[in-house]
N, C-alpha and C positions, 0 to 999 in steps of 0.2 A: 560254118565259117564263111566269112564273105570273100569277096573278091579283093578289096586292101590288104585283110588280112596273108592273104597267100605271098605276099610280098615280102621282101628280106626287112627287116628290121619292124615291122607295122604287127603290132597287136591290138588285142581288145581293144583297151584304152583310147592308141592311137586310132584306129580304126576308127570307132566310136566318132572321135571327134575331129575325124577328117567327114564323117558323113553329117554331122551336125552344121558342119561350114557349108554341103554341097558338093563334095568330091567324093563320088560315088565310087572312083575306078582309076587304074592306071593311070588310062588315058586322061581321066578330066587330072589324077594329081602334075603329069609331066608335062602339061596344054600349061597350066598353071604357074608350078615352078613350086622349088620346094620354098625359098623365102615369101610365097605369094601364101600359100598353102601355112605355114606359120605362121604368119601376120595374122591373118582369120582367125588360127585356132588362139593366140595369145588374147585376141579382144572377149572371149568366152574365158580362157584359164590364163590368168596372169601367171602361173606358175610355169608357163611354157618354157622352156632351158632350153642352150645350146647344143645341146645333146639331141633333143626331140629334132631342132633346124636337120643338125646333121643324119641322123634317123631318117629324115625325109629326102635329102637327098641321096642318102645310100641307097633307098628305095627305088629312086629315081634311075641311080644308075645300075641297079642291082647288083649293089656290094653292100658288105655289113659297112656301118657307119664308120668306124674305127680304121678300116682301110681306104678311104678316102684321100687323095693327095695333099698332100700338105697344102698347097696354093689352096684350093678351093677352103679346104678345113681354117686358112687364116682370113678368106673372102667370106666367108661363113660369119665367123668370130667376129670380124668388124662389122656384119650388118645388124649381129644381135649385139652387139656393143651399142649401137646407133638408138634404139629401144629402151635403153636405161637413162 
């Protein structure tokens, strides 16, 4: 298991293809930002969802994604709204 992987919300998959962008570690995803960090991975998987943004940034603050405050969750929403 790597080093993303140890992080709250981040499996295989994401894992995978946060290292596929270049984000090897904590450090390089929160230098980053998590809407930086999904921008990257959507130009590889158009299938990237709201869900995955928020995943990243749960990570980021190390909480599961679903407890994120509402403000951020709707700061979130409108920047993958911006993408469609």
């Amino acid at each position: 298991m790597g080093e993303l992987r140890r992080l709250v919300n981040i499996g295989k998959v994401l894992e995978d293809q946060l290292l596929a962008v270049g984000i090897r570690s904590y450090d390089d995803l929160q230098q980053t930002g998590s809407k930086q960090a999904w921008s990257r991975i959507k130009v590889t998987d158009p299938s990237a969802c709201y869900m995955r943004l928020c995943a990243l940034e749960g990570a980021i603050q190390g909480i599961r994604w679903h407890e994120l405050p509402e403000d951020k969750k709707r700061e979130l929403k409108e920047f993958y709204r911006s993408f469609k």
